[in-house]
Each structure stands twice: as C-alpha cells, then as structure tokens.
N, CA, C and O of each residue as an XYZ file, in Angstrom:
432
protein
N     -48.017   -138.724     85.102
C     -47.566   -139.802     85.957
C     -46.593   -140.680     85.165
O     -46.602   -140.533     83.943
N     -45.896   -141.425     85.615
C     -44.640   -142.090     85.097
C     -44.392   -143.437     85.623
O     -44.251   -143.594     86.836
N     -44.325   -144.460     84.769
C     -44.347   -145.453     85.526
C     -43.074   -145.928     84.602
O     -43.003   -146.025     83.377
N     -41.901   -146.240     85.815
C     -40.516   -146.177     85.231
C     -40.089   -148.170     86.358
O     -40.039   -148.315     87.580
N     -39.972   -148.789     85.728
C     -39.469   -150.132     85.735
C     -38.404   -150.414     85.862
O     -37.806   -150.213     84.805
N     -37.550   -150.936     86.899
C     -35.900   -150.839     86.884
C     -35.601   -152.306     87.040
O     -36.109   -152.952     87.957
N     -34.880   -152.778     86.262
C     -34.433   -154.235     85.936
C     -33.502   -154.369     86.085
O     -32.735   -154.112     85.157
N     -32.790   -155.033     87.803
C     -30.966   -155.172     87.425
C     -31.062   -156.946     87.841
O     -31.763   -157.669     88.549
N     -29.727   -157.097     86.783
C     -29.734   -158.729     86.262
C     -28.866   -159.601     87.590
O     -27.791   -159.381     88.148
N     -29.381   -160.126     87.671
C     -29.123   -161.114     88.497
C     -27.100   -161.403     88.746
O     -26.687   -162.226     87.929
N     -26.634   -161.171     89.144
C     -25.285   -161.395     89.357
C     -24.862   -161.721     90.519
O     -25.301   -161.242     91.565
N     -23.741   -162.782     90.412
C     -23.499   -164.005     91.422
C     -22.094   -164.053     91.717
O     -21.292   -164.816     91.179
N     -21.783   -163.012     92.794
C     -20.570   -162.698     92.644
C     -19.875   -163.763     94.076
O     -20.366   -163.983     95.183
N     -18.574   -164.243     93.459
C     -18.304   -164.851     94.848
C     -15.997   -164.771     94.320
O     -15.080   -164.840     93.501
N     -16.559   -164.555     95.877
C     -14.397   -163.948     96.405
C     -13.912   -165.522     96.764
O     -14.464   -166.299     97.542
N     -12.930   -165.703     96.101
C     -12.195   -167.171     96.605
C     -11.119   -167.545     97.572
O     -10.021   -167.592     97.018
N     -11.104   -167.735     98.440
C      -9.905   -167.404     99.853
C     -10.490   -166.061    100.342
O      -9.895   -165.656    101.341
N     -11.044   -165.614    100.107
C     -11.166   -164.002    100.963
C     -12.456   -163.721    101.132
O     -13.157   -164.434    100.414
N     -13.096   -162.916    101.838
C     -14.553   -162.141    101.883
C     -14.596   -161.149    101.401
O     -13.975   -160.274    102.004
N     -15.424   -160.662     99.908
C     -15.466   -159.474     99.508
C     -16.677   -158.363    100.448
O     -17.759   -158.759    100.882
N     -16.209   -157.137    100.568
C     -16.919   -156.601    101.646
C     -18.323   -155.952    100.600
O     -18.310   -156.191     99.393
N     -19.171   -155.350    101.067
C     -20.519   -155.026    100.626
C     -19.855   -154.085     99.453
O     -19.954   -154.471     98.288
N     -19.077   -152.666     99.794
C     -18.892   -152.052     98.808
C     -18.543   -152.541     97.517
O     -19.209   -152.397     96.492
N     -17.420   -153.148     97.640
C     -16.698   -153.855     96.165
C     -18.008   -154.581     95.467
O     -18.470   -154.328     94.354
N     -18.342   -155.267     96.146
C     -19.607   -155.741     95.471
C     -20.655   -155.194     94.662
O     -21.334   -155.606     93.721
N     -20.532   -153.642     95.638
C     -21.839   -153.161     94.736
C     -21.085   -152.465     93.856
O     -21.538   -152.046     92.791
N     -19.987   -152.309     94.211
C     -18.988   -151.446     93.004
C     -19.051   -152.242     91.587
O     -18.874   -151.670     90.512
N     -19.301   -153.502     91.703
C     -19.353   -154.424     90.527
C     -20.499   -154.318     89.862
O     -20.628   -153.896     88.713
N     -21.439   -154.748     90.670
C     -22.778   -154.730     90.320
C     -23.176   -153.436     89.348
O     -23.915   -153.626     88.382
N     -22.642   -152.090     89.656
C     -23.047   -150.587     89.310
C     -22.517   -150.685     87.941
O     -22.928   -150.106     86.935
N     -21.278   -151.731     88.094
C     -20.298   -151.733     86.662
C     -21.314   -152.280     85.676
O     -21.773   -151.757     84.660
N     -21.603   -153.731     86.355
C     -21.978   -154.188     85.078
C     -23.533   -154.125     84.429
O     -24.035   -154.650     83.436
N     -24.197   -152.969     85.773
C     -25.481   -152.842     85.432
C     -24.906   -151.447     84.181
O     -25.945   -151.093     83.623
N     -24.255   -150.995     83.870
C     -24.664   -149.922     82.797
C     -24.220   -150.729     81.794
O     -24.429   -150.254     80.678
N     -23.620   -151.903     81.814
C     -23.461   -152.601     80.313
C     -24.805   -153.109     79.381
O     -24.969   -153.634     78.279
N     -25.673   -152.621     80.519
C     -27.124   -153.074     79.834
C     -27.951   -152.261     79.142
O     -29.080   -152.540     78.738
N     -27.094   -150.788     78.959
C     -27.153   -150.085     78.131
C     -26.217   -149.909     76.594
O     -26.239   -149.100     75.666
N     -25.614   -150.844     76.843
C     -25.372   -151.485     75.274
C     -26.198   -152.611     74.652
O     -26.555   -152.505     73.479
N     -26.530   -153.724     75.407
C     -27.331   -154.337     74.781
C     -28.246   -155.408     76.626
O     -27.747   -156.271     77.348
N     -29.719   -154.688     76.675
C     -30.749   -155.141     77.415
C     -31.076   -156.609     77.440
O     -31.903   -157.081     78.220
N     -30.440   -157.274     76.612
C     -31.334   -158.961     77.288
C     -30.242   -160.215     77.746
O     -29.987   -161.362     77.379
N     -29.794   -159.292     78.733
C     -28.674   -159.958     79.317
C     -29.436   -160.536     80.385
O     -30.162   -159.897     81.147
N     -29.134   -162.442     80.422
C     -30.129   -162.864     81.272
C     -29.289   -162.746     82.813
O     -29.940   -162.161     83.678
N     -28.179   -163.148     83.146
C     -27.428   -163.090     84.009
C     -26.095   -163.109     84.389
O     -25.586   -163.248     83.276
N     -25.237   -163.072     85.106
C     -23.838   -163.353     85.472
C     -22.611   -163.884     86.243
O     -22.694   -165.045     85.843
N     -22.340   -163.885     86.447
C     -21.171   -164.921     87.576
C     -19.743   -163.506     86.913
O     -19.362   -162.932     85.893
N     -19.427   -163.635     88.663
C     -18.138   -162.615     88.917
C     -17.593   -163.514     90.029
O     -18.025   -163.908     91.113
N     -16.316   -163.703     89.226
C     -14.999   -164.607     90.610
C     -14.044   -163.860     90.573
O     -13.578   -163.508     89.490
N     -13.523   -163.439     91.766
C     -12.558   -162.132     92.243
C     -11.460   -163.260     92.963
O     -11.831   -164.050     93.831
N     -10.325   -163.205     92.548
C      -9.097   -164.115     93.124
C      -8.008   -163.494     93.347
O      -7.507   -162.735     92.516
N      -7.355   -163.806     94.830
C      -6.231   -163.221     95.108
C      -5.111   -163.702     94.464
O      -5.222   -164.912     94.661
N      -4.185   -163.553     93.874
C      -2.554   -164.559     93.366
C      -1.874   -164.143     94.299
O      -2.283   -163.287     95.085
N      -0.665   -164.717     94.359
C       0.506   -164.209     95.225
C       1.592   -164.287     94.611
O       2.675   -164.579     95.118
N       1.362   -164.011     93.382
C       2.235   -163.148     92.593
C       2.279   -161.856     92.308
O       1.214   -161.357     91.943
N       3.394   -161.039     92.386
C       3.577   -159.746     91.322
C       2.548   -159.191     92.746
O       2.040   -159.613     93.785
N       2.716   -157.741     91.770
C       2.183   -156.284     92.316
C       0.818   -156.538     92.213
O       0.057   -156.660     93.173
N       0.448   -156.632     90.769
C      -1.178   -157.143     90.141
C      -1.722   -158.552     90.490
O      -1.912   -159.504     89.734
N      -1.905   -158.457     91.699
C      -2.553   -159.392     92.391
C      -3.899   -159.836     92.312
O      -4.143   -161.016     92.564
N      -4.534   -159.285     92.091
C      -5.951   -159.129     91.740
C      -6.481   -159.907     90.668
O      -5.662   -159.577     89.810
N      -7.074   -160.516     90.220
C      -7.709   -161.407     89.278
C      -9.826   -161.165     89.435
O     -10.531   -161.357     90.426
N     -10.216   -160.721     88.082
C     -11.314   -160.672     88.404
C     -11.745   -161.225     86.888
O     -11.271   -160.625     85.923
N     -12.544   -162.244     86.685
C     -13.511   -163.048     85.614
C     -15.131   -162.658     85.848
O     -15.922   -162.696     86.790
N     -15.153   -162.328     84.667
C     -16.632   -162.105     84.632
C     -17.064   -162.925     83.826
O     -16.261   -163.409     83.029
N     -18.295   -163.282     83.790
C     -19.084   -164.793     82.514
C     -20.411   -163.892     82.012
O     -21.140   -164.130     82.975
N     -21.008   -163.235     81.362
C     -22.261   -163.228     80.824
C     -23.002   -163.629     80.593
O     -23.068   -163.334     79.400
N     -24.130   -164.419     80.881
C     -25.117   -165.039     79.681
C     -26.239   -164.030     79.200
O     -26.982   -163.287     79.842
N     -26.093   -164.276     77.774
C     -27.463   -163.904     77.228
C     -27.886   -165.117     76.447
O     -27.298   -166.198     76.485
N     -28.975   -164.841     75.725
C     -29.955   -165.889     75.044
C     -28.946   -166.517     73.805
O     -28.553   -165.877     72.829
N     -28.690   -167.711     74.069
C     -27.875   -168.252     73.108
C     -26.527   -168.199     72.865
O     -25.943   -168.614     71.864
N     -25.871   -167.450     74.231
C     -24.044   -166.828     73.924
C     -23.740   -166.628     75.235
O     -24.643   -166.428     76.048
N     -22.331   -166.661     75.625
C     -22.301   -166.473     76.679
C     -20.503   -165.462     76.480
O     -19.640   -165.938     75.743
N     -20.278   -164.245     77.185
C     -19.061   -163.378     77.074
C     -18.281   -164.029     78.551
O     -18.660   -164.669     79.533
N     -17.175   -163.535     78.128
C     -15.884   -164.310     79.089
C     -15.021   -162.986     79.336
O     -14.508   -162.579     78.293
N     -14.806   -162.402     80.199
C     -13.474   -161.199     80.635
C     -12.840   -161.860     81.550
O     -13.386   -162.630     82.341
N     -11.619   -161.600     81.506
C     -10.196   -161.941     82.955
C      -9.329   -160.848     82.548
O      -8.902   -160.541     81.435
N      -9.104   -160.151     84.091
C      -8.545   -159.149     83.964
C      -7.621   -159.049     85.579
O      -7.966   -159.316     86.731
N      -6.350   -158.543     84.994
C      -5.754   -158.599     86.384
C      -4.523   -157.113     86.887
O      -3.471   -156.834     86.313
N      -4.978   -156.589     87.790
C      -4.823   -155.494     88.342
C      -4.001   -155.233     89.594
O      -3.491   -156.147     90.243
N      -3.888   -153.853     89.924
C      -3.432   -153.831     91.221
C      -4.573   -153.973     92.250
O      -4.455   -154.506     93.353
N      -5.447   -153.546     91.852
C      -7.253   -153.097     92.771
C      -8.194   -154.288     91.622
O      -8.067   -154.666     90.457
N      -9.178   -154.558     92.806
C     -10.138   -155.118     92.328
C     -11.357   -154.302     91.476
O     -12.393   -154.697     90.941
N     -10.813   -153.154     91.595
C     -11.846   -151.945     91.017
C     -11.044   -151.516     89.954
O     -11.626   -150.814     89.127
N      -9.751   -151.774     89.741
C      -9.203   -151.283     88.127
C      -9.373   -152.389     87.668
O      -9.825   -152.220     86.535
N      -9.255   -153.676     87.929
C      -9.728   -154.868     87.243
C     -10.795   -155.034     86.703
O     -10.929   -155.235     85.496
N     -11.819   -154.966     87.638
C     -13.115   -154.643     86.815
C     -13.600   -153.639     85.657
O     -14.301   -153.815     84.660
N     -12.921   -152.476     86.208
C     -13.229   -151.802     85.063
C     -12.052   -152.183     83.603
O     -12.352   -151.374     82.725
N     -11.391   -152.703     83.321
C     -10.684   -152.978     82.731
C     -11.496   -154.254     82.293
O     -11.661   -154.141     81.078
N     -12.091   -155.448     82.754
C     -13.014   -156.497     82.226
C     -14.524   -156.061     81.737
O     -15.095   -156.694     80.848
N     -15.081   -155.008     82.343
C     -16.200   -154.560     81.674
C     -16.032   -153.571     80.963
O     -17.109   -153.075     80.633
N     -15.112   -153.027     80.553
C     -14.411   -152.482     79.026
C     -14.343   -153.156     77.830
O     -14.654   -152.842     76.681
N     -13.629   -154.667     78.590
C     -13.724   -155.811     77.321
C     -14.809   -156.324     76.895
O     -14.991   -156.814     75.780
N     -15.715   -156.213     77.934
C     -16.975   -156.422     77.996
C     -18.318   -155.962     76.841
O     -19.245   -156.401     76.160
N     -17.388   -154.436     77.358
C     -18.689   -153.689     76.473
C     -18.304   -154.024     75.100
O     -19.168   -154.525     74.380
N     -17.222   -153.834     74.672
C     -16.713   -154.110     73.157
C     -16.982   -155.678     72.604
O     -16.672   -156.095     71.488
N     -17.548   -156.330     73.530
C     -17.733   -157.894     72.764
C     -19.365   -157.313     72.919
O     -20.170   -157.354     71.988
N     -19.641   -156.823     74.149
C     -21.628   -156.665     73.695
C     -21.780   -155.862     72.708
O     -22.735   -156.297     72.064
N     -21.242   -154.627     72.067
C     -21.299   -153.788     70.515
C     -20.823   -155.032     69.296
O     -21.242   -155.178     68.148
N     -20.020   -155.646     69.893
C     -19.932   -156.758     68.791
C     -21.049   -157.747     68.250
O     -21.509   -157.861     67.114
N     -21.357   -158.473     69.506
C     -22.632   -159.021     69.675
C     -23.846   -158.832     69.170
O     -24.563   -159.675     68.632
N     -24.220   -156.864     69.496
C     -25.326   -156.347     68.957
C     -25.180   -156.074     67.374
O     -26.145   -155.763     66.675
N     -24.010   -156.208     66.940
C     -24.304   -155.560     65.656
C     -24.461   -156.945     64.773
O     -25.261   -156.960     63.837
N     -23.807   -157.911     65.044
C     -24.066   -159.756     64.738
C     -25.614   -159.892     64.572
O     -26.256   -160.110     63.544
N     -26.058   -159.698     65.901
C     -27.381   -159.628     65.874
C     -28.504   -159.314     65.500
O     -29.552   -159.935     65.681
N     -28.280   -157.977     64.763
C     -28.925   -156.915     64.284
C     -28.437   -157.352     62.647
O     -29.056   -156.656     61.841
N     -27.920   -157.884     62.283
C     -27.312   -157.966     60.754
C     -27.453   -159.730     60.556
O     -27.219   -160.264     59.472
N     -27.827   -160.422     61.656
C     -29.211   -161.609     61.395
C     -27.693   -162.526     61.294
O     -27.444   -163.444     60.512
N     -27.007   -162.071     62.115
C     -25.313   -163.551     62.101
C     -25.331   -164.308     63.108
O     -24.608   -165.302     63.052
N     -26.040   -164.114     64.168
C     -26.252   -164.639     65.261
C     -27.975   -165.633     65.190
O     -28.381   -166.237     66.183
C-alpha cells in the first residue's frame, strides 16, 4: 500500500486589465509546481500577467516567491504569456539551485 501526499503551493495569480482564462492559469501553476523539485519549502507565490501596448512582446509576466527567510523576483516579457513564463521560471529555477546550494553550505 502507498500512501503518496501531494503538496501544491499556494499561488495567487492575478491578470491586470484583462481576464486570464482557466487554462493559462493552470499552465502557470504546472510551471511553477515542478520548481519544487529543485528546492521543496517554498511557502508561496504571487504571479501578475500584464498587457503593454508596446512592441510585438507584449506580454509581461512577474513572478515573486516566498520561501522561509527570502523571497525570488522573475519579469519576463514575450510574445505569449506561456513563453514568458517559461522564460521567468527558468530564471527561477537558477536562483532556487542558487539558493539551495547557499543553504546547504550554511550562507543563508
């Protein structure tokens, strides 16, 4: 028997001038739930998705992190709200390997 526990972190996503529809949303959510396979004690998050009306790369997407004692910052801006993101939780993951190894080597 298997008793398997699934923990996804709290994230507080909100579209500014616009309504983001269910998919994009969970398209985010999926993103930034595997970042918790770099480092697990991520307490929660805030995602603001903004239209510009500038340029081609219209898209603007900020992500905020908190974990215990730190908090990560991405802005990333795209043609799609889905290359943006993945392009901010890229930056993402490389500040949480940063983070973990701070952590683990007693700098944090």
């Amino acid at each position: 028997m298997f008793n398997l526990n699934f923990y996804f972190m709290k994230l507080q996503v909100q579209s500014i001038h616009f309504d983001a529809d269910q998919k994009l949303i969970d398209f985010i959510q999926k993103k930034i739930d595997k970042l918790e396979t770099f480092y697990d004690r991520m307490v929660d998050g805030e995602v603001f998705l903004r239209l510009n009306n500038e340029g081609i790369e219209n898209k603007t997407v900020e992500i905020k992190l908190n974990l215990p004692g730190q908090h990560l910052f991405a802005k990333e801006q795209a043609r799609s709200f889905e290359a943006a993101t993945d392009q901010a939780t890229e930056a993402l993951r490389a500040q949480l390997k940063k983070f973990k190894t701070k952590v683990k080597n007693g700098r944090v």
